[in-house]
One Martini backbone bead per residue (centre of mass of N, CA, C, O) as a GRO file, in nm:
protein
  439
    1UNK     BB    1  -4.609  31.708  25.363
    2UNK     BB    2  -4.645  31.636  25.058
    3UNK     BB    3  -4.844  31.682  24.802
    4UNK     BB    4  -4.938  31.420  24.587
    5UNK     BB    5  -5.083  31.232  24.367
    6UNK     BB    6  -5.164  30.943  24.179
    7UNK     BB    7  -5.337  30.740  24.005
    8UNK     BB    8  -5.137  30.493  24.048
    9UNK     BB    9  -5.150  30.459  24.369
   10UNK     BB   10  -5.422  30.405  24.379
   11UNK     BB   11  -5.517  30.123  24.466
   12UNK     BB   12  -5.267  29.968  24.389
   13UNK     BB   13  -5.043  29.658  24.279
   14UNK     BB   14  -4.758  29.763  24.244
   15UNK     BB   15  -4.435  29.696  24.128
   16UNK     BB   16  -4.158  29.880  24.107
   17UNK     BB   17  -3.895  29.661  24.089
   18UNK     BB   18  -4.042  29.474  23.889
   19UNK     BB   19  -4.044  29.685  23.686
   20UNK     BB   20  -3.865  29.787  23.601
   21UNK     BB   21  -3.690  29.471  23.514
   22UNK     BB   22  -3.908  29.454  23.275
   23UNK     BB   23  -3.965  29.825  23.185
   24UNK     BB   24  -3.675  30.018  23.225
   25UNK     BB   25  -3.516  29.980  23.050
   26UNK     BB   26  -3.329  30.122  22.758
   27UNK     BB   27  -3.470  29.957  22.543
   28UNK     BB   28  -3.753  30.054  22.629
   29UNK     BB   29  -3.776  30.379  22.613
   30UNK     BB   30  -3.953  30.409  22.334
   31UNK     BB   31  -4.207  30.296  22.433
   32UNK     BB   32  -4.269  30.427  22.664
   33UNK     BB   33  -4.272  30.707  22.519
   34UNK     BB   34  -4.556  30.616  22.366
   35UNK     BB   35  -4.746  30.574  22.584
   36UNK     BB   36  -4.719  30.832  22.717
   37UNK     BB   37  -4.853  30.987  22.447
   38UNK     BB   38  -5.097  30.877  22.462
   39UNK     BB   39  -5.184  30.978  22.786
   40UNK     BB   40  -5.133  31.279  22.700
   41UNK     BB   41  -5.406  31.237  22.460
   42UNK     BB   42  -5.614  31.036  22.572
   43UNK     BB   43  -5.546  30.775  22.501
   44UNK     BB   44  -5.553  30.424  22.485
   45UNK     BB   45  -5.386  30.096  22.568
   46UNK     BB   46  -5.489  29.981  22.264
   47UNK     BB   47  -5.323  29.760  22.031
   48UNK     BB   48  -5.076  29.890  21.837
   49UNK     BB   49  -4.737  29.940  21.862
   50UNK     BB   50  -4.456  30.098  21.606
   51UNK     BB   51  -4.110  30.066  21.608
   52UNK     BB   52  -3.886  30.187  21.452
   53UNK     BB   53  -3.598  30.120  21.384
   54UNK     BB   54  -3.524  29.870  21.515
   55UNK     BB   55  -3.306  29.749  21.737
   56UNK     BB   56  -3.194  29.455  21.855
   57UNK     BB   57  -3.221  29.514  22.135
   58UNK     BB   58  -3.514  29.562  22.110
   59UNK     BB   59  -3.573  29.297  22.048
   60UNK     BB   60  -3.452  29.143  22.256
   61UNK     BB   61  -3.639  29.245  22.476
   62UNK     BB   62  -3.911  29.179  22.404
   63UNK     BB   63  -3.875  28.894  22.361
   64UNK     BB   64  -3.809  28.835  22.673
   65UNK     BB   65  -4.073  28.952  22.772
   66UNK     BB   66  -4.316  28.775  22.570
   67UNK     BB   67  -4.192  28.514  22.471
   68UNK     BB   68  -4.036  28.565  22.208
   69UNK     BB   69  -3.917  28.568  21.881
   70UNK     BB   70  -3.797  28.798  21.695
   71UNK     BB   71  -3.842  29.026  21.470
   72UNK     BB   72  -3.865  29.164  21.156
   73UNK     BB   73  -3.722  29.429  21.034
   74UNK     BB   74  -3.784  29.756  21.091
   75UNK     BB   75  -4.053  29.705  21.242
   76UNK     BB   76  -4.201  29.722  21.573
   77UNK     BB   77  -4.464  29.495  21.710
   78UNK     BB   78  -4.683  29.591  22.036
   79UNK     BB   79  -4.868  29.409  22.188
   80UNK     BB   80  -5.066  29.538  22.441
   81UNK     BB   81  -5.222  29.313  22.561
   82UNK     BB   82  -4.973  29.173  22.602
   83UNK     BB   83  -4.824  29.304  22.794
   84UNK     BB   84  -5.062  29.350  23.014
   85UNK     BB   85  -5.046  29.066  23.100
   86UNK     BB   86  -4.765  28.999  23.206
   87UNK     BB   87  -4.737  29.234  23.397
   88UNK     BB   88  -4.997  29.086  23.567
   89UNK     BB   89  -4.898  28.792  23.599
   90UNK     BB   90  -4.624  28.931  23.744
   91UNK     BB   91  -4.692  29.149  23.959
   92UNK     BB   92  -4.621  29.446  23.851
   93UNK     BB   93  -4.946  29.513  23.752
   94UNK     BB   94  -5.253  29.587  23.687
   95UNK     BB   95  -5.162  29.794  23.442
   96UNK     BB   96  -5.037  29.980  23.172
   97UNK     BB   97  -5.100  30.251  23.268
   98UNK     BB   98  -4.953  30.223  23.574
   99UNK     BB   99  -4.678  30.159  23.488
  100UNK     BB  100  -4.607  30.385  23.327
  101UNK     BB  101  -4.664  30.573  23.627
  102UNK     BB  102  -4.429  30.414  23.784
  103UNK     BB  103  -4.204  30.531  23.580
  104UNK     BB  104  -4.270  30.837  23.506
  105UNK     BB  105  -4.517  30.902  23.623
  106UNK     BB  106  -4.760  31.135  23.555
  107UNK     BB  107  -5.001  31.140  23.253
  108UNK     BB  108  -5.334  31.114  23.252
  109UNK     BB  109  -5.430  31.389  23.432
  110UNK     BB  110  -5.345  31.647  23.301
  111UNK     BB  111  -5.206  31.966  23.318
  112UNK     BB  112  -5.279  32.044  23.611
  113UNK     BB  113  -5.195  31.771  23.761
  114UNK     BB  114  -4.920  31.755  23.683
  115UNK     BB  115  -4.802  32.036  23.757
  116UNK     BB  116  -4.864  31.974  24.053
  117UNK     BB  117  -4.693  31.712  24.109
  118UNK     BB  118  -4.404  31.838  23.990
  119UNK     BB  119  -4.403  32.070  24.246
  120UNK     BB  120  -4.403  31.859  24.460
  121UNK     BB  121  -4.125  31.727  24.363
  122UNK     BB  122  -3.969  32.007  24.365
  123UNK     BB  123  -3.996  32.085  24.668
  124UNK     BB  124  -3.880  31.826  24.785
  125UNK     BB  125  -3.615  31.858  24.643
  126UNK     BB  126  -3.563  32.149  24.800
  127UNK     BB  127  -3.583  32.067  25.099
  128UNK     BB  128  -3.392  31.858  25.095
  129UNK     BB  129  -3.117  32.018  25.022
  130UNK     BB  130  -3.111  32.169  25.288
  131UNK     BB  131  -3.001  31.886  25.442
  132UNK     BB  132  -2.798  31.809  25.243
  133UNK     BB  133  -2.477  31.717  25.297
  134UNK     BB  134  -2.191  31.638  25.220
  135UNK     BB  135  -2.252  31.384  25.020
  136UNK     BB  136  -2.579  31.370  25.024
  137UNK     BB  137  -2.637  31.600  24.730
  138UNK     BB  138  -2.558  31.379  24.562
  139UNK     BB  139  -2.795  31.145  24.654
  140UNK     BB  140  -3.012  31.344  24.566
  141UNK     BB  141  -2.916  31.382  24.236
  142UNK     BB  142  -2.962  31.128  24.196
  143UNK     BB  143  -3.268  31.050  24.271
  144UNK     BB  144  -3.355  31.260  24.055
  145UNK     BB  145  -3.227  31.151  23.791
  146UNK     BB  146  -3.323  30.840  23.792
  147UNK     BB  147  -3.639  30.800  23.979
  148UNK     BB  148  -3.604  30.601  24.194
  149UNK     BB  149  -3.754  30.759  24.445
  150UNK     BB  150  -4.027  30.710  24.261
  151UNK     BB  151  -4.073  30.426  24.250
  152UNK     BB  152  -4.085  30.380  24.505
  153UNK     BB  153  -4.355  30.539  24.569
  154UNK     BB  154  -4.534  30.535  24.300
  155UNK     BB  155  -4.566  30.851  24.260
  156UNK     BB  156  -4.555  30.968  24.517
  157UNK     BB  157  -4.462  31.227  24.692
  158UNK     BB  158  -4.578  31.163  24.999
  159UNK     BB  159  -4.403  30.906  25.013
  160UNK     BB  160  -4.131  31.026  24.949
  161UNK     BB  161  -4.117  31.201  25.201
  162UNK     BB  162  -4.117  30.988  25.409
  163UNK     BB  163  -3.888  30.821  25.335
  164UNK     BB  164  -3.652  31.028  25.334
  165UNK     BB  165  -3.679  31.092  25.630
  166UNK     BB  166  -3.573  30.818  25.698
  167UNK     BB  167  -3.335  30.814  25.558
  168UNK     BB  168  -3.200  31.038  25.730
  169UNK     BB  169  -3.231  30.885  26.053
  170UNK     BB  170  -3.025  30.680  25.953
  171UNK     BB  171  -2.807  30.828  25.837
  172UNK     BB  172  -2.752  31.024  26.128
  173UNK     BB  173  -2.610  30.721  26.267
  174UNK     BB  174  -2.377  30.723  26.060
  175UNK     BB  175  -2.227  30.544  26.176
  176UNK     BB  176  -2.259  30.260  26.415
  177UNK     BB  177  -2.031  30.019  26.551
  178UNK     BB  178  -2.231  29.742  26.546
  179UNK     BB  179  -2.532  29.780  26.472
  180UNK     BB  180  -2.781  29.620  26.411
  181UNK     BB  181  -2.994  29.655  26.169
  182UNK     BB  182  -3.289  29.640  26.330
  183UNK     BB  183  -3.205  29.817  26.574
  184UNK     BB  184  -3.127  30.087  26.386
  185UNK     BB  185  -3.456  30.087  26.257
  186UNK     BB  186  -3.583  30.133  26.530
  187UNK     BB  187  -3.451  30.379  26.642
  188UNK     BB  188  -3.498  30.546  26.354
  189UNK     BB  189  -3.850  30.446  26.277
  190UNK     BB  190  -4.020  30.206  26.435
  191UNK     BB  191  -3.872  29.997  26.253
  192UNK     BB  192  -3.704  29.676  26.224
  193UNK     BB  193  -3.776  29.606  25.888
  194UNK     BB  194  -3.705  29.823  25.703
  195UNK     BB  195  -3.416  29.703  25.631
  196UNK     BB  196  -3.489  29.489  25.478
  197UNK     BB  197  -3.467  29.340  25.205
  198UNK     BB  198  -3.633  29.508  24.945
  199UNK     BB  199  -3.701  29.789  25.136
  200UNK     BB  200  -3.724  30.095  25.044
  201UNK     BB  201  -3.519  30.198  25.282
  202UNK     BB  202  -3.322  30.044  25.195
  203UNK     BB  203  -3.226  30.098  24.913
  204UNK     BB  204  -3.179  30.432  24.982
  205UNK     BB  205  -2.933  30.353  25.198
  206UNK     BB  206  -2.740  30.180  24.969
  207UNK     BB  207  -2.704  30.416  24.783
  208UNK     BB  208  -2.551  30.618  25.003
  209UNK     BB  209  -2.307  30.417  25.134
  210UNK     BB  210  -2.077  30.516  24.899
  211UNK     BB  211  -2.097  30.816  25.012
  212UNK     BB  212  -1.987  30.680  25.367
  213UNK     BB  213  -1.785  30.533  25.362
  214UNK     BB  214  -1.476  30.427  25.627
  215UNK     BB  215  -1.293  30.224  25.418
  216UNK     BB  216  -1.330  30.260  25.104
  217UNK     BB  217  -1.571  30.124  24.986
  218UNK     BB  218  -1.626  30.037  24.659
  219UNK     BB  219  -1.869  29.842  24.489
  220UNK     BB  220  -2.053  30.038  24.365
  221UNK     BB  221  -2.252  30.224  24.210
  222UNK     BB  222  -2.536  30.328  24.181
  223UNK     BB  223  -2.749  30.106  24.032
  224UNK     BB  224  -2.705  29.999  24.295
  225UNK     BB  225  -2.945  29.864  24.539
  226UNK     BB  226  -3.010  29.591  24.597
  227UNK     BB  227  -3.205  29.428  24.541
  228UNK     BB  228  -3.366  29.150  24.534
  229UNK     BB  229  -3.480  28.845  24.418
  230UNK     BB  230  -3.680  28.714  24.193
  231UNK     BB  231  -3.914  28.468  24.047
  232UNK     BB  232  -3.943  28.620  23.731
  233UNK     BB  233  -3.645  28.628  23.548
  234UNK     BB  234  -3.473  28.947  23.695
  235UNK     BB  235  -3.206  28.909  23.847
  236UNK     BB  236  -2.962  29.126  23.929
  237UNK     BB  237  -2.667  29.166  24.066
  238UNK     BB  238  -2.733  29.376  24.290
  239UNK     BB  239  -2.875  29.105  24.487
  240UNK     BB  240  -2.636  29.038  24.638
  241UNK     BB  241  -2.549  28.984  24.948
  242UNK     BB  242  -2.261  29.052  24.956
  243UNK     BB  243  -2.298  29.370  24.895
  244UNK     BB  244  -2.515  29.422  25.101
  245UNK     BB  245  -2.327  29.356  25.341
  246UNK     BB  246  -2.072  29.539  25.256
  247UNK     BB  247  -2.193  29.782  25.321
  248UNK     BB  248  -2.314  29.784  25.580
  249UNK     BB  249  -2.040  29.766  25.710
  250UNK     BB  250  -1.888  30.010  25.613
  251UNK     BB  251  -2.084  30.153  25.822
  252UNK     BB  252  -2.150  29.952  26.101
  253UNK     BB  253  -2.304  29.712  26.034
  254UNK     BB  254  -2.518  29.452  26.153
  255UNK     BB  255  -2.561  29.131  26.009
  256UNK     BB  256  -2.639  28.863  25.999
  257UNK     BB  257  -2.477  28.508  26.068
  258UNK     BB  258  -2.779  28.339  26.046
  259UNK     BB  259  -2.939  28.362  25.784
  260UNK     BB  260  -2.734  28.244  25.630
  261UNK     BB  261  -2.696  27.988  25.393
  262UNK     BB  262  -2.521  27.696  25.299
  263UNK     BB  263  -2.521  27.386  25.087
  264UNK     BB  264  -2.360  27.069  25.088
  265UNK     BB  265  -2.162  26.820  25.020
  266UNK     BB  266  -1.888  26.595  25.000
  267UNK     BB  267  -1.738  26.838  25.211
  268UNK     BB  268  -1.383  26.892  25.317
  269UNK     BB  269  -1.125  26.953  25.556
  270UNK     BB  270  -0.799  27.012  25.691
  271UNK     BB  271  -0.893  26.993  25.964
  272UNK     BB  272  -1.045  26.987  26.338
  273UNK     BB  273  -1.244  27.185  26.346
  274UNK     BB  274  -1.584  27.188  26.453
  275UNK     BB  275  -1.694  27.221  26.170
  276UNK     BB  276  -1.493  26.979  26.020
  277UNK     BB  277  -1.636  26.782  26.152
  278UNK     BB  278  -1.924  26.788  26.092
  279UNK     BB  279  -1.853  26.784  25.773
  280UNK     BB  280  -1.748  26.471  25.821
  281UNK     BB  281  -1.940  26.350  25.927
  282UNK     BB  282  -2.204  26.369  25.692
  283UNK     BB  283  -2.013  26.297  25.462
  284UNK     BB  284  -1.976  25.962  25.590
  285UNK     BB  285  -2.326  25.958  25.533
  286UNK     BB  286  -2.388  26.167  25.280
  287UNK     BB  287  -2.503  26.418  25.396
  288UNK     BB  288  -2.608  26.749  25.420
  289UNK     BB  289  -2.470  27.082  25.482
  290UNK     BB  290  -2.495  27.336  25.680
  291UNK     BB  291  -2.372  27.691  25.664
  292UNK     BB  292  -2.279  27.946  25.783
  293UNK     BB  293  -2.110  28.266  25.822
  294UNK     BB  294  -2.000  28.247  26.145
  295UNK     BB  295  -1.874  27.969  26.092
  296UNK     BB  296  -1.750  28.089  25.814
  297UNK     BB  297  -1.544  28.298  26.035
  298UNK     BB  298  -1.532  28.178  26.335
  299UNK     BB  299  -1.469  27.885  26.195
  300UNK     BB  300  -1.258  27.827  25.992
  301UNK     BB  301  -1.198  27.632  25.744
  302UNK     BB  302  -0.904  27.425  25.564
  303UNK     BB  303  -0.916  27.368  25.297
  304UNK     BB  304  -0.884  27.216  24.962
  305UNK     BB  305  -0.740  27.113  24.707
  306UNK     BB  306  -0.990  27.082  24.408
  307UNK     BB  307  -1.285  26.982  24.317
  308UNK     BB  308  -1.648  27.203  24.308
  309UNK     BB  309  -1.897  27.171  24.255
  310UNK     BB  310  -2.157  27.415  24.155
  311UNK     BB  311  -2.479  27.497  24.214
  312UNK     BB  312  -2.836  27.623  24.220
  313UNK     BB  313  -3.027  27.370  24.302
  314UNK     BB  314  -3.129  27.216  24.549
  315UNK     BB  315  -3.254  26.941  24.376
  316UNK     BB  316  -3.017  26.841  24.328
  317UNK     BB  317  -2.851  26.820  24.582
  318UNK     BB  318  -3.082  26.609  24.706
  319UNK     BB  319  -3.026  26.388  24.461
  320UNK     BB  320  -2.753  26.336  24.544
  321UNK     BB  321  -2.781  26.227  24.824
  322UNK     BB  322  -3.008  25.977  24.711
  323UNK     BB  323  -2.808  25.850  24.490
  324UNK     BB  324  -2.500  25.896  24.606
  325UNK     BB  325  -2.383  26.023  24.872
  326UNK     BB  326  -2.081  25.910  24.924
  327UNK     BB  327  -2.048  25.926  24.594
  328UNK     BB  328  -2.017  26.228  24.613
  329UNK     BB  329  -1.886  26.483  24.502
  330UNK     BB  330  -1.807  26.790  24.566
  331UNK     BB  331  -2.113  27.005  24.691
  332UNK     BB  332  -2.247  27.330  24.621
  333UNK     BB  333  -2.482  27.554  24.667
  334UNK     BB  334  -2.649  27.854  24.579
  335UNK     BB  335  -2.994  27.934  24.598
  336UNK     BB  336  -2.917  28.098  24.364
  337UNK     BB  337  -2.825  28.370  24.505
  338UNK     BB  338  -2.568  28.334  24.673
  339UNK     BB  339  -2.488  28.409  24.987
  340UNK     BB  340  -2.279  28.542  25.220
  341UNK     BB  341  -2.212  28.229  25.294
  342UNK     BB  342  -2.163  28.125  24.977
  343UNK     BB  343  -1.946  28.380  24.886
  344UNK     BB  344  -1.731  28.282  25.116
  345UNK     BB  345  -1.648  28.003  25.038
  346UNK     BB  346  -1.606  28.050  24.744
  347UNK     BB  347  -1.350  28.183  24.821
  348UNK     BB  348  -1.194  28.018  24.996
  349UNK     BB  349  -1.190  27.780  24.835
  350UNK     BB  350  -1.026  27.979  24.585
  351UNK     BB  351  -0.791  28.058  24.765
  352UNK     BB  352  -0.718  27.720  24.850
  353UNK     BB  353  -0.705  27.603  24.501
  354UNK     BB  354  -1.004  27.562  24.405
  355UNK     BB  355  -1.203  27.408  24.145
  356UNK     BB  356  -1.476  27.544  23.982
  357UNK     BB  357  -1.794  27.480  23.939
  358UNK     BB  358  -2.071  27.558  23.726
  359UNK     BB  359  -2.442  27.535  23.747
  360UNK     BB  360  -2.751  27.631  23.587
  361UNK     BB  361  -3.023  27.772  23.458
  362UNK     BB  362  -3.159  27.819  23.171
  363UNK     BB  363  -3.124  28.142  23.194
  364UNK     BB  364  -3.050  28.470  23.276
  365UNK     BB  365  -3.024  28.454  23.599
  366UNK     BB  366  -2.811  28.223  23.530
  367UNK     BB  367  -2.615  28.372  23.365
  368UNK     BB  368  -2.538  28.592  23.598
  369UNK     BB  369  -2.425  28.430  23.802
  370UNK     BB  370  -2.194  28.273  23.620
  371UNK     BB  371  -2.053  28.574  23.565
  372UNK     BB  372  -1.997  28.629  23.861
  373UNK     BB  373  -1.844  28.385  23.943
  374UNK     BB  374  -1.630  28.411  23.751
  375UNK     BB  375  -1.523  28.674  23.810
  376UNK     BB  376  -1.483  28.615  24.177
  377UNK     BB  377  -1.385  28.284  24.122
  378UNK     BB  378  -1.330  28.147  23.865
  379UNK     BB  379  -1.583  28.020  23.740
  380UNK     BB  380  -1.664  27.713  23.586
  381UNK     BB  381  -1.796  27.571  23.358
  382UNK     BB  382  -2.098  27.321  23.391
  383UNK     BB  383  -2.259  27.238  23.165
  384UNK     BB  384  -2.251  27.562  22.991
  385UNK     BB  385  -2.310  27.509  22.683
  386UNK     BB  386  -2.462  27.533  22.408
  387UNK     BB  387  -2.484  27.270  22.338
  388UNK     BB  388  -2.612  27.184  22.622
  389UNK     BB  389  -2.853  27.317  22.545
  390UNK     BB  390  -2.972  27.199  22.286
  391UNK     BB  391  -2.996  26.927  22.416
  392UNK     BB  392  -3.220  27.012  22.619
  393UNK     BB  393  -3.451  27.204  22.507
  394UNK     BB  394  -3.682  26.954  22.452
  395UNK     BB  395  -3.795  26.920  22.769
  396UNK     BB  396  -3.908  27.250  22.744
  397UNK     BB  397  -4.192  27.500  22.755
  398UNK     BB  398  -4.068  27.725  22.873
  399UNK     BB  399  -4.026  28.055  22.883
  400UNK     BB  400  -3.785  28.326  22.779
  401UNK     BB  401  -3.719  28.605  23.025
  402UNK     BB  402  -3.667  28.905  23.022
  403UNK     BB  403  -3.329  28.996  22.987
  404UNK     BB  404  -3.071  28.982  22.826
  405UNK     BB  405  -2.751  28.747  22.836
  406UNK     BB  406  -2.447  28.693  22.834
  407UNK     BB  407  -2.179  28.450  22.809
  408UNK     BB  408  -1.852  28.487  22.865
  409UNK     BB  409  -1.775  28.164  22.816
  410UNK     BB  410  -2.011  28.163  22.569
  411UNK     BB  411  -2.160  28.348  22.327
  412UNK     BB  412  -2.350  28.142  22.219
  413UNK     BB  413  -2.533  28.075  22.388
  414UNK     BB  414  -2.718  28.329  22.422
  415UNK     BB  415  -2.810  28.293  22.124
  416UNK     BB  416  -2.979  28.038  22.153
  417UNK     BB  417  -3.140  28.140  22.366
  418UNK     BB  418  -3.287  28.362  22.163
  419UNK     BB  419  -3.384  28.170  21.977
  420UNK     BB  420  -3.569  27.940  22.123
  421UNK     BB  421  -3.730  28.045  22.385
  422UNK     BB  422  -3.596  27.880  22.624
  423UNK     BB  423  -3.626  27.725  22.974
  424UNK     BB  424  -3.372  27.526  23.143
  425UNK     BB  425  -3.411  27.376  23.410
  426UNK     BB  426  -3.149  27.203  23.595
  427UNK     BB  427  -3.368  26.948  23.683
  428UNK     BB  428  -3.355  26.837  23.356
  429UNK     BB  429  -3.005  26.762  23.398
  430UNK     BB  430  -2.954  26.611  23.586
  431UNK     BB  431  -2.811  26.323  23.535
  432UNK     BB  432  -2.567  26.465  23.399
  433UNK     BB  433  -2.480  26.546  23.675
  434UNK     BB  434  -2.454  26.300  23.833
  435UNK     BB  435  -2.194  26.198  23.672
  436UNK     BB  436  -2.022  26.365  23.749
  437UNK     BB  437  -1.993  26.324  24.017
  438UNK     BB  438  -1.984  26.000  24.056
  439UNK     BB  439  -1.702  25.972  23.825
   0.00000   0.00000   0.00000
């Protein structure tokens, strides 16, 4: 094993998923620049940076990440301490020097310890390269080029050559022919949920898969990781489960069929199979039906054409059972990102002819999810326009965190909500969903 340890990593609580998307940003990578200058002057990191000539997009990427609207001027004024509580707050980094050193590497220990850490990286990456054939030589590229691996491991070498080993033993079992996702994990490192959502060694593994599928799949880029969605207003389009169910199948990986669900209420489908029954018997007493991917692939129903609303939060659709029941008309939860079982269904829905409504939170991840629907399935905005936005806005006093994203569908919305620096939540406009339901 590499040995060369850095300071970040020893007894740290950092999340490297979650600081990438509050502070890997390229808006943000001047910033970053400051502070790395001064932890390698021995400076603390504390008062204020100042960045010059601050570009639109670094004003607006740094006001969502501490929720305040953007300031004026040509220089960018960055409380530290400000930064530094945000953080903390989201259980990203204990504190900003730790950040700042899971994002960049080691630079605060002098230079005969970087030096050091340096070599023990330069070394991991000539023994990798050593066993990897094409194209896995690609895939060591790309993880050297973009430090990917390095955030992995929280910039511990000797974590990341442990890493690496382990995606080795998985790589060199693929294809698998339809082995189950967990037991590929027990075989290949004897552990059965290395391999799931959100874990280093899945994240590395679905890195490499778009280099190694047999199907042709291309479903995404490098950028893509497979990264769930975290609950901090960060979540980014390649937490989609359905791409990383993709990958996986492309190289004959089996995940469950009953892990995901997706909640209806009165949808109905034009069958009579097992399903359709189901969904029939449900929607005739007003309750909502729970399906899964099985289901909806196993005995698929056969949809009919017609409007589909289609919500993000559980707690709407629980509200429509609630008021309207068997008088609510079809809706589907998508539960944050979609779900395969979600993203299945919203597929055949809009393949059989419905035109899909969508609606989710007035905050970042929620315009992310709507752009993907829009994209993938051709769903229509519902009550998710800039006015919607506006009227709504006095309800909440939450601030609006996170990477800004417009929506495709209404460039006023992006612009709305960063000037207001607020996010409303689904469940504050339910009123209003629900008359659209009840027709």
């Amino acid at each position: 094993m590499v040995e060369g340890v850095s300071r970040a990593t020893e007894g740290s609580t950092a999340d490297p998923h979650r600081l990438e998307r509050l502070l890997g940003g390229a808006e943000l990578s001047r910033l970053l620049d400051r502070l790395v200058d001064r932890l390698r002057r021995g400076r603390p990191l504390t008062g204020t940076v100042r960045i010059a000539e601050a570009t639109p997009s670094e004003r607006a990427a740094l006001a969502a990440l501490l929720g305040r609207p953007p300031g004026q001027g040509h220089t960018l004024s960055v409380p530290l301490a400000d930064l530094d509580v945000v953080l903390r707050r989201a259980g990203a980094a204990p504190d900003l020097a730790t950040a700042v050193e899971v994002l960049r590497g080691p630079v605060g220990e002098g230079a005969a310890d970087r030096a050091r850490v340096e070599r023990a990286w330069e070394a991991l990456f000539g023994e990798a390269f050593h066993w990897a054939q094409p194209p896995l030589d690609t895939w060591l590229a790309q993880l050297r080029g973009d430090g990917l691996l390095r955030r992995l491991a929280g910039g511990d070498p000797g974590v990341a050559a442990d890493l690496l080993e382990q995606a080795r033993a998985v790589l060199l079992r693929l294809p698998a022919d339809g082995l189950p996702r967990s037991v590929l994990a027990g075989q290949a490192v004897g552990d059965s949920h290395a391999l799931d959502d959100g874990r280093p060694l899945a994240t590395l593994v679905l890195r490499a898969i778009p280099l190694l599928a047999v199907d042709g799949t291309e479903d995404a880029g490098p950028a893509s990781d497979g990264a769930p969605a975290d609950g901090d207003g960060t979540t980014h389009p390649a937490s989609d489960a359905a791409t990383r169910g993709a990958r996986w199948s492309a190289v004959g990986v089996r995940t469950s069929a009953l892990a995901g669900l997706v909640l209806t209420l009165g949808l109905r489908a034009a069958d009579t199979s097992a399903t359709s029954q189901a969904l029939a018997a449900l929607a005739e007493q007003g309750e909502p039906a729970a399906l899964t991917l099985r289901q909806l692939v196993g005995d698929a129903p056969r949809w009919r054409p017609g409007e589909v609303f289609v919500c993000e939060n559980l707690a709407v659709l629980e509200t429509a059972a609630d008021r309207l029941g068997v008088a609510c008309a079809p809706l589907v939860c998508v539960d944050g990102w979609p779900s395969r079982a979600a993203s299945t269904l919203l597929r055949d829905l809009a393949a059989a002819g419905a035109t899909l409504r969508y609606h989710g939170d007035f905050d970042w991840p929620g315009l992310r999810i709507a752009n993907d629907l829009h994209e993938r399935v051709d769903a229509a905005s519902w009550r998710m326009r800039a006015r919607d936005y506006r009227g709504a806005v006095a309800r909440s006093n939450r601030p609006l965190r996170g990477q800004p994203v417009g929506a495709v569908w209404d460039p006023e919305l992006g612009e709305a909500m960063l000037a207001s620096g607020v996010r409303v939540e689904e469940e504050l406009v339910v009123d209003e969903l629900l008359a659209d339901l009840a027709g």
